[in-house]
N, C-alpha and C positions, 0 to 999 in steps of 0.2 A: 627212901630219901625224900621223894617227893610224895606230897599227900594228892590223896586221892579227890576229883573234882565235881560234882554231882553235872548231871545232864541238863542244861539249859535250857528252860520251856518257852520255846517261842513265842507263847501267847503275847501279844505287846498288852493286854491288860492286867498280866500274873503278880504284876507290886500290889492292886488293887485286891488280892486276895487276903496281903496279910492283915489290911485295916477294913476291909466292907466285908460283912456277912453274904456267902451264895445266892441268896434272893436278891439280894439287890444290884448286884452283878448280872444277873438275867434282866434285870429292867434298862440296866445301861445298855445293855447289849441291843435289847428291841428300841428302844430309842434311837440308837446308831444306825441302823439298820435301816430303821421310821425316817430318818432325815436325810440318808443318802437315796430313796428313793424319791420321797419329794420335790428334793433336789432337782433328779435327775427327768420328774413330768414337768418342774418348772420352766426346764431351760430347753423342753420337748415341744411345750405348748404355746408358750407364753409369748406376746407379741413383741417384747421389749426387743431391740435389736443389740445386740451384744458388741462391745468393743473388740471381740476378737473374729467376727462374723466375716466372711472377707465378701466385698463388694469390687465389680470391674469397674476402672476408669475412677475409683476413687479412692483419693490417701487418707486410709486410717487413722482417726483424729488422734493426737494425743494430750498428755495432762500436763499442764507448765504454769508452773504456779497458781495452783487450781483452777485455771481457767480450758476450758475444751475449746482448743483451737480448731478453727474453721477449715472444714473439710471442703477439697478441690475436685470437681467435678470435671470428665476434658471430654464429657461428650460433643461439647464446639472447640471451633480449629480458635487458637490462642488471638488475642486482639489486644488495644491498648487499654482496656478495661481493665483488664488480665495483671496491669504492670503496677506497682505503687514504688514511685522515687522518692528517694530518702536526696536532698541534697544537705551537703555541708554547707554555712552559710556562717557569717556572722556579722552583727550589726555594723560593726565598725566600713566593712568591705558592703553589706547591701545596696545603700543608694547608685553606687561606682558599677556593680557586678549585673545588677536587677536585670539591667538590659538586655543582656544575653540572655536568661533566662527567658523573658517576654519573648526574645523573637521563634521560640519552640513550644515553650507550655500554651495548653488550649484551657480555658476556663470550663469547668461542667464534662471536660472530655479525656485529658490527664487527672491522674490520681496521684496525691504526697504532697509532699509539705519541705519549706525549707524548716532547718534545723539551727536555731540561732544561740549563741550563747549567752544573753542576756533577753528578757520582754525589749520592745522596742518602748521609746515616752509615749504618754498619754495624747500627746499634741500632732504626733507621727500619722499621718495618712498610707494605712497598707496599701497599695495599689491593687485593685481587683481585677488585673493581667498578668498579675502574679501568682506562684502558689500561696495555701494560708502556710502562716508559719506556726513552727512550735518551738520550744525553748528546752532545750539539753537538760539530761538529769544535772548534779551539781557531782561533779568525780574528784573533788580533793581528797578521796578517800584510796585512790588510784596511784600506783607505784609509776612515775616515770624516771629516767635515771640518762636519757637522749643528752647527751652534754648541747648538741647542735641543733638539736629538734625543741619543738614546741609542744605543753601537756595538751595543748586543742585537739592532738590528735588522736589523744583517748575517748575525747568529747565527740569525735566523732566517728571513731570504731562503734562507739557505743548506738550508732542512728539505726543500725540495722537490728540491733535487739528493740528500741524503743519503739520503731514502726510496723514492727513484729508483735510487739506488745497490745496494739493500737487495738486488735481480733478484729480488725474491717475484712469483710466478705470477701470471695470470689477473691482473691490473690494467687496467683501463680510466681509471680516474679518480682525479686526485693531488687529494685536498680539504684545503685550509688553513684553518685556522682559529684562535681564542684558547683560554687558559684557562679563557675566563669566557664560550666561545661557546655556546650551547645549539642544536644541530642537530635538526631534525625531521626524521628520516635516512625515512622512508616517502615524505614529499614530496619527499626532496631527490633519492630516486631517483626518484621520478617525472619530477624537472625531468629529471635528466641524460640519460634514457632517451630524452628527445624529440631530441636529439641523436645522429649518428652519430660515437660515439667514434672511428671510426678517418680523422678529418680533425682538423685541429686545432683547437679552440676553447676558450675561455676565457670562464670564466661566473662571473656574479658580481653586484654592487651598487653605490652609490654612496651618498657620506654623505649625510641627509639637510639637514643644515645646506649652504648653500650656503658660507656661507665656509671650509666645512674644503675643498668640493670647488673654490672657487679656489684655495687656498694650497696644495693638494696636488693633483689632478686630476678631470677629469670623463672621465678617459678608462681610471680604473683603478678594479677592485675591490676594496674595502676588505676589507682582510685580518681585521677584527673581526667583518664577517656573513660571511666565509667564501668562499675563491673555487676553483672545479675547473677543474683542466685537463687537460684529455683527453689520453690516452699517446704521440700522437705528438709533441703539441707538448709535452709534458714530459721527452720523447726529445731534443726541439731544443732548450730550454731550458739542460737538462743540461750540453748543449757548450759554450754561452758565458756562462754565468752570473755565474764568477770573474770574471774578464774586465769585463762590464758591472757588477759590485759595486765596482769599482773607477774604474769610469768615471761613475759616479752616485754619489758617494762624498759630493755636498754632499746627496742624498738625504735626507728622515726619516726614512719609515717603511720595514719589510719590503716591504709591498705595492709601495710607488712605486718599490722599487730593483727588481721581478720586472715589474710592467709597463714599466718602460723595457727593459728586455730584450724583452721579448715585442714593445715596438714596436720594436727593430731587425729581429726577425723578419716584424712585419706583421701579426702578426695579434691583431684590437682585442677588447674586450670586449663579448664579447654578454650583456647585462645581462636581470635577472631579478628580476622585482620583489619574489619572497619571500625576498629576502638581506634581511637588516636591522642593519648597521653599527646603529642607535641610537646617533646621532650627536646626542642631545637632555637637557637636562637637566630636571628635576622632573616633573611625573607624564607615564607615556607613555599615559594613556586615550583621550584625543583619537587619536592616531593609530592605536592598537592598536582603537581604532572602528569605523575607518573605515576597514579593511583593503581592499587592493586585489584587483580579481579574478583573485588568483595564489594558487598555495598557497603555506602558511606553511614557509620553507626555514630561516632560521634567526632566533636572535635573540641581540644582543649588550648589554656595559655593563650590565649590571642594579647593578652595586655605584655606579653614578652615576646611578641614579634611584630614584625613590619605588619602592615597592613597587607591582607590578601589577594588587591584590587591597587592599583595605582591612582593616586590623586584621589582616594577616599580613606575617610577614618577607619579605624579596627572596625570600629561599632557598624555601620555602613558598608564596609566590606562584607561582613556576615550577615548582613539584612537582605545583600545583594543574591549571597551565596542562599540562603536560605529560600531567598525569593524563585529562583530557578527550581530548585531541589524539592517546592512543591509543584511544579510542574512535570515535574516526571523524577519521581524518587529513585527509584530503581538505577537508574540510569546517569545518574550524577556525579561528575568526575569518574567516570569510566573511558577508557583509553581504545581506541583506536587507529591505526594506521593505515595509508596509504599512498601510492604510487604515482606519478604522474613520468612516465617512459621514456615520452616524446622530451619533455626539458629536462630528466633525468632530476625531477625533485620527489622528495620524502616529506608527510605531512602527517604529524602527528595531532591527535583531535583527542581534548580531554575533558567530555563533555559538562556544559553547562561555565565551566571557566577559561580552559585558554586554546590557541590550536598556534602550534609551533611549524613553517617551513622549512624547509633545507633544499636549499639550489646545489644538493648533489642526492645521489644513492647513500642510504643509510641504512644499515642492516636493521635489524627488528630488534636484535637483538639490544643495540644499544639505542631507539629511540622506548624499549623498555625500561631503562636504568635512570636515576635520576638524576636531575643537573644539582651538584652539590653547591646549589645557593643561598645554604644555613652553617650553621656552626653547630658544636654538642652545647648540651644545656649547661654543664657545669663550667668546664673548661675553655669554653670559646671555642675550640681546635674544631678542625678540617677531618672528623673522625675520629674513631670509626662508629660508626650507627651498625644497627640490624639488618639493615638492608646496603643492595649495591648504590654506590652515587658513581657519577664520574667529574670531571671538572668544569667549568669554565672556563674557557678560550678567551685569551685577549686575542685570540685573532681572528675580528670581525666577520672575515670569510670562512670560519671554522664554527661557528653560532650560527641558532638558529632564528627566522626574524617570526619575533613574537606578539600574537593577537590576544587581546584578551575580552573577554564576552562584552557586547552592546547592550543587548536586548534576547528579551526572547519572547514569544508569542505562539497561541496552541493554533494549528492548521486541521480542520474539518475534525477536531475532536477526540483523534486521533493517533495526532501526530505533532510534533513541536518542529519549529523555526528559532535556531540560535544564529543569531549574527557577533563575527568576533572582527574586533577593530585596531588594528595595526597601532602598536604601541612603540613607540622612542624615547628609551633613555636619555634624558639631557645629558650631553656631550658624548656619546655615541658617536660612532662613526660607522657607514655604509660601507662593505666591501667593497672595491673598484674594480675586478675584475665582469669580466664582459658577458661570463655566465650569468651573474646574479641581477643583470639589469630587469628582465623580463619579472621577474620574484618580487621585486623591488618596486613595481608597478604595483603589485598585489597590494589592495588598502583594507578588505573585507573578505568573511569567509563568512558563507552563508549555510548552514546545518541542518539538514532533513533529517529527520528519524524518526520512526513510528513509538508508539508509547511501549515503554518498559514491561514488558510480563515479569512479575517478580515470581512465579514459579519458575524463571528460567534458574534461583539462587536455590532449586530445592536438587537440580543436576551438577554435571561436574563441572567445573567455571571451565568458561571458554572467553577470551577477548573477541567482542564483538568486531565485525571486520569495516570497510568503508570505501566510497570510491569516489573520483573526482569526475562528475557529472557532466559538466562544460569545458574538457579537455583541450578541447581544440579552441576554444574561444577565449579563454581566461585571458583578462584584461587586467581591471581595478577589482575585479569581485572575481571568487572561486564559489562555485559549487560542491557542496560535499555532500556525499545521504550515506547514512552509517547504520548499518544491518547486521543481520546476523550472518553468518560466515556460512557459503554454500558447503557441501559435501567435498572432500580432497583440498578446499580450497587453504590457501597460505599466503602470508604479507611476505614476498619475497622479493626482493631489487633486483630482480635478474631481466633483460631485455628479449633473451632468447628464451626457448623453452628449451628446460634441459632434457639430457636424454641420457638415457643408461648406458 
């Protein structure tokens, strides 16, 4: 029923028998033979280094649009050489935005370029305290379908493949950011440094409003506090970018069209809590308070809030802020408390901007949480954010009286002097109880601290601790010197020492 099948000759050359004569079948053979050994002394001997040759401490270059992208080398510890920022930018917004950029980029010393969507006119003076700029591919070619969003922000998804593109040297790190971002580039290398750039990761924030981070994500960094991403995954990024801008085309923002890419890759955001999207509207003190124990990486929106400083401009306000923050980076807006027994007051110190009193005991607990003196960014409402707030007291003797920075000046080189200077609300009113007279006296606080070790942000955060110096004297002026927290020790309001 079935026919019978001949035996199968393995030989992979036995088609070649029915059309070439046996001699010449022996000469392919030794040919074959001839060329896999050659081969095999070439790739024995020869000096060429091979792209699959594996090297330590460096990422294996690869091919992207036939260009051979530049290989990272981490035989040194990461620095701002290491960084290239991409900002978004656009003509329309630069004369108004430039500002903030000026008061962090360093000419010859930061690297990147704003990203504008049109040349600027011939008659235009670039300002050379600015970055140089460069001008967006043209993306009408680009699916947006956002009913509420704007196409710009395909225009500038796209900054991080274009500055990718650029093949400039010694890159570790693609950082994104706004016009109106204000980068604290000392911390930010700090952050990135704790990270091995040559694996991929992606680092970044989340808004602080909760409803922006349902309506857009909890799983992406907001491209308004700034997000980096390390060379190899902006290497893989690179390849499918176009691609997924098209695919994510009901998208809104820049940010959520580069993290949906990144989650086809896999790989999530490792969040950092000195990004600051400012995702809040009316004053940001409360939270600029009661900073967390990270360093200060960046900060955004300042042109949609109150001024950060009283009786100064936005722009001014962060001239101020910046001004201190090169004085001791590390150390800036970081939180502190302490005790004073004898008058039973609580004094929270949040260095370089403000130091708040309390004419009672206040647990640790809540002069950690912040005073809810902003609204969410979309809705105006009283919450809820990411983190904890608590409220404001209309009742005078339930608030605390707030100082906010003077001055500051460096002591034997060392060490810094912050003076913070007792501020009044117009139409404010003073508690009348008979506790708070002595408090009330208080016009200055005067801040001692040695300078910041930023290897203290490569251990496990610890709130540095602080203690009121001239206890027994305190008049018009307090003494505070803000240290590192001895062994067992703890910010705790108790008078007596407890006992088991």
């Amino acid at each position: 029923m079935f026919s019978t099948r001949k035996t199968i000759n393995h030989d992979p050359f036995s088609f070649l028998k029915i059309l070439v004569p046996p001699t010449i079948i022996k000469a392919i053979y030794l040919c074959f033979v001839a060329s896999v050994v050659s081969l095999i002394l070439y790739f024995a001997f020869s000096n060429y280094s091979h792209c699959f040759t594996q090297h330590h401490n460096v990422v294996v270059p690869t091919i992207f649009n036939h260009r051979t992208i530049t290989t990272v080398n981490s035989s040194d510890k990461t620095n701002i050489s290491h960084i290239l920022f991409g900002i978004g930018g656009s003509l329309k917004s630069w004369n108004k935005r430039r500002h903030y950029i000026d008061l962090w980029w360093k000419p010859n010393v930061t690297r990147g370029f704003v990203w504008l969507d049109q040349k600027p006119s011939s008659n235009m003076t670039w300002p050379e305290t600015s970055p140089a700029y460069k001008v967006s591919a043209d993306t009408s070619q680009f699916k947006y379908s956002c009913w509420y969003g704007s196409r710009s922000a395909i225009r500038i998804a796209r900054i991080v493949k274009e500055s990718f593109e650029l093949g400039l040297e010694n890159i570790r790190w693609f950082v994104m950011g706004d016009d109106d971002t204000v980068f604290f580039t000392d911390n930010l290398v700090t952050v990135l440094a704790k990270y091995n750039h040559n694996e991929m990761y992606y680092i970044g924030g989340n808004s602080e409003s909760v409803e922006q981070d349902v309506l857009h994500s909890y799983t992406m960094a907001y491209g308004g506090g700034g997000f980096a991403l390390s060379y190899p995954l902006a290497a893989e990024l690179v390849r499918v970018l176009d691609g997924c801008i098209d695919r994510y085309d009901k998208f809104y923002g820049s940010d959520q069209k580069v993290q949906g890419c990144l989650s086809e890759i896999g790989v999530p955001v490792t969040k950092e809590l000195g990004f600051h999207q400012m995702d809040i509207r009316g004053s940001p003190y409360g939270l600029l308070a009661a900073h967390p124990v990270a360093p200060l990486v960046s900060l955004h929106h300042f042109d949609y809030m109150e001024p950060m400083f009283p009786n100064l401009t936005r722009i001014d306000s962060v001239r101020k802020l910046v001004g201190v923050y090169k004085m001791d980076p590390g150390r800036t807006l970081q939180h502190s408390f302490c005790y004073d027994l004898s008058r039973n007051w609580s004094v929270s110190v949040s260095w370089g901007y403000t130091v708040q009193l309390y004419p009672s005991l206040v647990t640790a607990k809540m002069l950690d949480t912040a005073l809810e003196t902003f609204h969410t960014w979309k809705s105006w409402k009283l919450g809820p954010y990411t983190f904890n707030t608590r409220s404001v007291s209309s009742d005078p003797c339930k608030r605390p009286l707030v100082y906010f920075l003077d001055r500051v000046e460096s002591v034997d080189g060392d060490e810094t002097l912050t003076v913070y200077k007792r501020y009044v609300q117009k139409g404010e009113k003073d508690c009348p109880q008979r506790d708070y007279i002595p408090a009330l006296e208080v016009q200055f606080f005067n801040v001692s601290a040695s300078s910041f070790n930023p290897n203290l942000w490569n251990k496990a955060p610890r709130r540095q601790c602080c203690e009121i110096v001239n206890g027994g004297e305190v008049k018009s002026v307090a003494q505070i010197k803000v240290r590192g927290c001895n062994r067992f020790e703890r910010a705790t309001p108790v008078k007596k020492v407890e006992t088991l």
